[in-house]
C-alpha positions in Angstrom: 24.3 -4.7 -92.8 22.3 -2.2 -91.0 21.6 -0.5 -93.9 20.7 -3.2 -95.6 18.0 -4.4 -92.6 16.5 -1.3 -92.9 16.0 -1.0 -96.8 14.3 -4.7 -96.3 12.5 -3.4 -93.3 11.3 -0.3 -95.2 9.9 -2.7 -98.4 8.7 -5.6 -96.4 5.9 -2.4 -95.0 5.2 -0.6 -98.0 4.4 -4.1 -99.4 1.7 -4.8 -96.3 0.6 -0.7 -97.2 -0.2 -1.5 -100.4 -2.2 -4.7 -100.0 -3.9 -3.4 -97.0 -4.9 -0.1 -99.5 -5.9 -2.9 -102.2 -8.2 -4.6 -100.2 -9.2 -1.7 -98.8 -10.5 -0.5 -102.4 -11.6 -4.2 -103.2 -13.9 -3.2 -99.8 -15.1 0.0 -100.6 -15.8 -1.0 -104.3 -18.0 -3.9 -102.8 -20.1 -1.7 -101.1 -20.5 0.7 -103.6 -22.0 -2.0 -105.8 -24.4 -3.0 -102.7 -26.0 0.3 -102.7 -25.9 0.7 -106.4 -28.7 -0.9 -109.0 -29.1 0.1 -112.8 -32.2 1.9 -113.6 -32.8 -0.7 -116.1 -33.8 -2.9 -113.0 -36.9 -0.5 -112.3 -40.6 -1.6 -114.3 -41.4 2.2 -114.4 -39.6 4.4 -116.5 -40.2 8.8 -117.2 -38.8 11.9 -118.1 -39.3 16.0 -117.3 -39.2 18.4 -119.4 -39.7 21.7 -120.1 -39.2 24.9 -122.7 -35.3 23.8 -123.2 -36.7 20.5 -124.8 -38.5 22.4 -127.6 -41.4 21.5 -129.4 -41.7 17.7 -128.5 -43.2 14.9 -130.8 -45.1 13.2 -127.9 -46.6 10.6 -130.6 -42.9 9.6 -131.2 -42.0 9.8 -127.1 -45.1 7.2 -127.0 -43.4 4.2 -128.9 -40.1 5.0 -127.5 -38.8 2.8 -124.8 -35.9 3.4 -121.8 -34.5 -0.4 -120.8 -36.7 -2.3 -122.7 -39.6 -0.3 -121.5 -42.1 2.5 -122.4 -42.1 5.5 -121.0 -45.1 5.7 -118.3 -44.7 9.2 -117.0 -43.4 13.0 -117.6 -43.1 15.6 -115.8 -43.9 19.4 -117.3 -42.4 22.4 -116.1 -45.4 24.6 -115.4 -44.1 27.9 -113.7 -41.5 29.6 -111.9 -41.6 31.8 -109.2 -44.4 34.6 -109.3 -44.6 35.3 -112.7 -43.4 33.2 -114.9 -44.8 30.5 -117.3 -43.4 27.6 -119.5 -44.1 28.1 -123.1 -44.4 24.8 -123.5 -46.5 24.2 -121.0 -50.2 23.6 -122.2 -48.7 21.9 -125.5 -46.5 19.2 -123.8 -50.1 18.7 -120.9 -52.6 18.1 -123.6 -50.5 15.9 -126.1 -48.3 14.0 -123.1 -51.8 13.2 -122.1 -53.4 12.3 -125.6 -50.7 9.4 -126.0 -51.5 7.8 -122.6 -48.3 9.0 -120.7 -49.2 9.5 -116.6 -48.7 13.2 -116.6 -47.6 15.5 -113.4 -46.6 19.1 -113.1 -43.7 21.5 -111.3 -43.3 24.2 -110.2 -39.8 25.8 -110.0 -38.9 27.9 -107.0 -37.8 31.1 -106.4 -36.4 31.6 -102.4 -37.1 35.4 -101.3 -40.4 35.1 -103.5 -43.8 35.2 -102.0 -44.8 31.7 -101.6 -48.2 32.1 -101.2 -48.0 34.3 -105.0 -45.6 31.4 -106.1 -48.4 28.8 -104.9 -51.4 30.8 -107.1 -49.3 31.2 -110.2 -48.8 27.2 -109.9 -52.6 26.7 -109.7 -53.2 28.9 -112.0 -51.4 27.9 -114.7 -51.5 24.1 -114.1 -55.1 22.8 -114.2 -54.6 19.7 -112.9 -56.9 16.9 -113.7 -58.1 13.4 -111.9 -55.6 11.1 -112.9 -52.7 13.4 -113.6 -49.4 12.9 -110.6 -49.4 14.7 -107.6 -47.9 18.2 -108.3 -44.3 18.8 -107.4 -42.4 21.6 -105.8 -38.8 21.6 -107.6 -36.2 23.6 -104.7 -32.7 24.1 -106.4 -31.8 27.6 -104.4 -31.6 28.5 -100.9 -30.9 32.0 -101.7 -30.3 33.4 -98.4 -32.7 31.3 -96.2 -31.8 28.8 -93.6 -33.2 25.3 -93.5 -35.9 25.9 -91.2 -37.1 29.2 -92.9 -36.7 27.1 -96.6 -39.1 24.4 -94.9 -41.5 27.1 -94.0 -41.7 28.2 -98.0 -41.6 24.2 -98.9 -44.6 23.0 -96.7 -47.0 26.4 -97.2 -46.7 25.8 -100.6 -47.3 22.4 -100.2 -50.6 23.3 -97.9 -51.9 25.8 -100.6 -51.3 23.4 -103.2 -52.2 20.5 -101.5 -55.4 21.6 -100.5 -56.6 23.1 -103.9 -55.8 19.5 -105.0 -56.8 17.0 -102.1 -53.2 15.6 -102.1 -49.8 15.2 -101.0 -47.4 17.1 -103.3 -44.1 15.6 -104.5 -40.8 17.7 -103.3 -37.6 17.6 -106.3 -33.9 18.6 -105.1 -30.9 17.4 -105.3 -28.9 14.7 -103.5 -26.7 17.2 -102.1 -28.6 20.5 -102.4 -30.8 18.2 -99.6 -28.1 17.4 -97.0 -26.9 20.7 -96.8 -30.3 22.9 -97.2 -33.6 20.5 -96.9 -32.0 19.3 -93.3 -35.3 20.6 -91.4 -37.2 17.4 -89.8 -40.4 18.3 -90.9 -39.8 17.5 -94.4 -38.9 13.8 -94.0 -42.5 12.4 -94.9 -43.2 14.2 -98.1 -42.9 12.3 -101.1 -39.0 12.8 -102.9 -38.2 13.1 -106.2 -34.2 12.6 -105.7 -31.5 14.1 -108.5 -28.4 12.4 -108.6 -26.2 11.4 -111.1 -24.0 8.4 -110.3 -21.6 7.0 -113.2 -23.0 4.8 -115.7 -26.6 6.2 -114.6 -27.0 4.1 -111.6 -29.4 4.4 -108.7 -28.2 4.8 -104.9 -30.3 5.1 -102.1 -34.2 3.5 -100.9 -35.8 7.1 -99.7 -37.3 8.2 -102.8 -40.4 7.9 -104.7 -38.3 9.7 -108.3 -35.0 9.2 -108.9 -33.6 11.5 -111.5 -30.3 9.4 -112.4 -28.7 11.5 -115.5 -29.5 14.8 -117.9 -28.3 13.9 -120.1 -30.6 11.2 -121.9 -31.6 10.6 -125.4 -35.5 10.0 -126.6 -37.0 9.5 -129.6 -39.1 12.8 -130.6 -37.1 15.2 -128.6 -34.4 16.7 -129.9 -30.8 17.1 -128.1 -30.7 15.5 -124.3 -33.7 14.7 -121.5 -33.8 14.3 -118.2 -34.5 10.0 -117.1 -36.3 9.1 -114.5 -37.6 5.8 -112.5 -40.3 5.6 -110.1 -40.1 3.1 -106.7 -42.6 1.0 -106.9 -45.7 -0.7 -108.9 -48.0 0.4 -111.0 -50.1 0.3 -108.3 -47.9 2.5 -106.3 -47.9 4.9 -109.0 -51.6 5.5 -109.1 -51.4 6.0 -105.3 -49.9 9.6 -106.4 -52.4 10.7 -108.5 -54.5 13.5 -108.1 -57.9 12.0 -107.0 -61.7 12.9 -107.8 -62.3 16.6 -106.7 -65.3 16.8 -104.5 
C-alpha cells in the first residue's frame, strides 16, 4: 500500500511539472512574439552589398520588390582597413544611384589598424554626395582591444569622417558582437545598424535605425544570396540621414 501511495504520489508531481513546464513555454513563446514583428511590417526596405555579390544588374534591383515593396536603399562596401578597396565599388555607386536607389557607403574595419589611415582611405575612396546616407563604420573584430579602447577607434573615425562630411555616421555590428565588445557608454547615441538573424527573418528590438534580419536573401539582378535590410522610420526619417549640402 505504501508502495503504491508513493508511485501515485510520484505521478500526481511529474503531472503538475509538466503542465507548469507547458505553460511555462506557452509564456515564454508569448513574449517572444511580443518582441518580434516581420520585416514585412516595415515601409522601407534595402540591401548591402559588396564584391561577393558580383557584377549587379541595378536596373533589374530597381523593379524588384522585398514584401510588396521596392527597394529604397543599399549599402556599398567601399573599403577596408588601410589599404584596401571594393572592386565593385564605383560601379554599384554610380548605377545604384542612376536607378533612384538612396545610396550610403561602409567602411569595414580593421582593429590594430591606424584609424586615422583607415578614416582617409574611407574618404578617399567614397566621394560622397548630397543626398547619398550617412557613411557607416561596419566593426565585426575586436582583435585584441577592450571596449573602451574599440570605442576610441569607433568615435575618431567617426570625428574624421564625420567632419569631412557634416554628419553623424551610422555604426554596423552585430547583436551579440555589441553586448560583449561595443559595451563602452559613449557609443549609445550614434545611429545602429543592428545584424541579427532571428528565425523566419523577424525583427527584435526598438534601438536601431538598420536592422540586418537575414544573409541570406534573394533579389532580382544579383546573383546567389544578399543581405535584407529595413530601416525604423518614414521616409522622412530616412532623409534625416543623408549627407547634407557641403558648405
Amino acid at each position: 500500500g505504501l508502495l503504491w501511495a508513493m508511485a501515485l504520489s510520484m505521478l500526481a508531481t511529474s503531472i503538475l511539472w509538466a503542465r507548469h513546464a507547458e505553460q511555462a513555454d506557452r509564456e515564454a513563446s508569448r513574449r517572444q512574439q511580443v518582441r518580434l514583428w516581420s520585416a514585412g511590417r516595415f515601409r522601407i526596405h534595402g540591401i548591402d552589398v559588396s564584391t561577393h555579390q558580383g557584377r549587379i544588374q541595378w536596373e533589374r534591383v530597381a523593379r524588384a520588390t522585398l514584401h510588396g515593396q521596392h527597394i529604397s536603399f543599399a549599402f556599398i562596401k567601399c573599403t577596408e582597413g588601410i589599404t584596401l578597396q571594393d572592386r565593385q565599388y564605383a560601379r554599384n555607386m554610380q548605377e545604384a544611384r542612376a536607378q533612384g536607389i538612396c545610396t550610403g557607403a561602409y567602411h569595414y574595419y580593421k582593429p590594430g589598424k591606424n584609424i586615422e589611415a583607415q578614416a582617409r582611405n574611407f574618404i578617399e575612396h567614397a566621394r560622397l554626395q548630397e543626398g547619398d546616407l550617412a557613411p557607416v563604420l561596419d566593426v565585426e573584430e575586436a582583435g585584441r582591444l577592450n571596449p573602451e579602447s574599440l570605442a576610441d577607434d569607433i568615435l575618431r573615425w567617426m570625428k574624421i569622417v564625420g567632419n569631412h562630411y557634416q554628419c553623424t555616421p551610422i555604426l554596423y555590428t552585430g547583436h551579440s558582437f555589441r553586448k560583449k565588445h561595443l559595451t563602452d557608454a559613449r557609443l549609445r547615441n550614434i545611429p545602429l545598424w543592428k545584424a541579427h538573424y532571428q528565425k523566419d527573418g523577424h525583427v527584435t528590438g526598438k534601438d536601431w535605425a538598420f536592422y540586418q534580419y537575414t544573409k541570406r536573401g534573394q533579389v532580382a539582378g544579383i546573383k546567389g544570396r544578399v543581405d535584407l535590410d529595413v530601416f525604423h522610420g518614414s521616409p522622412e526619417d530616412l532623409k534625416s540621414l543623408e549627407i547634407p549640402p557641403q558648405k
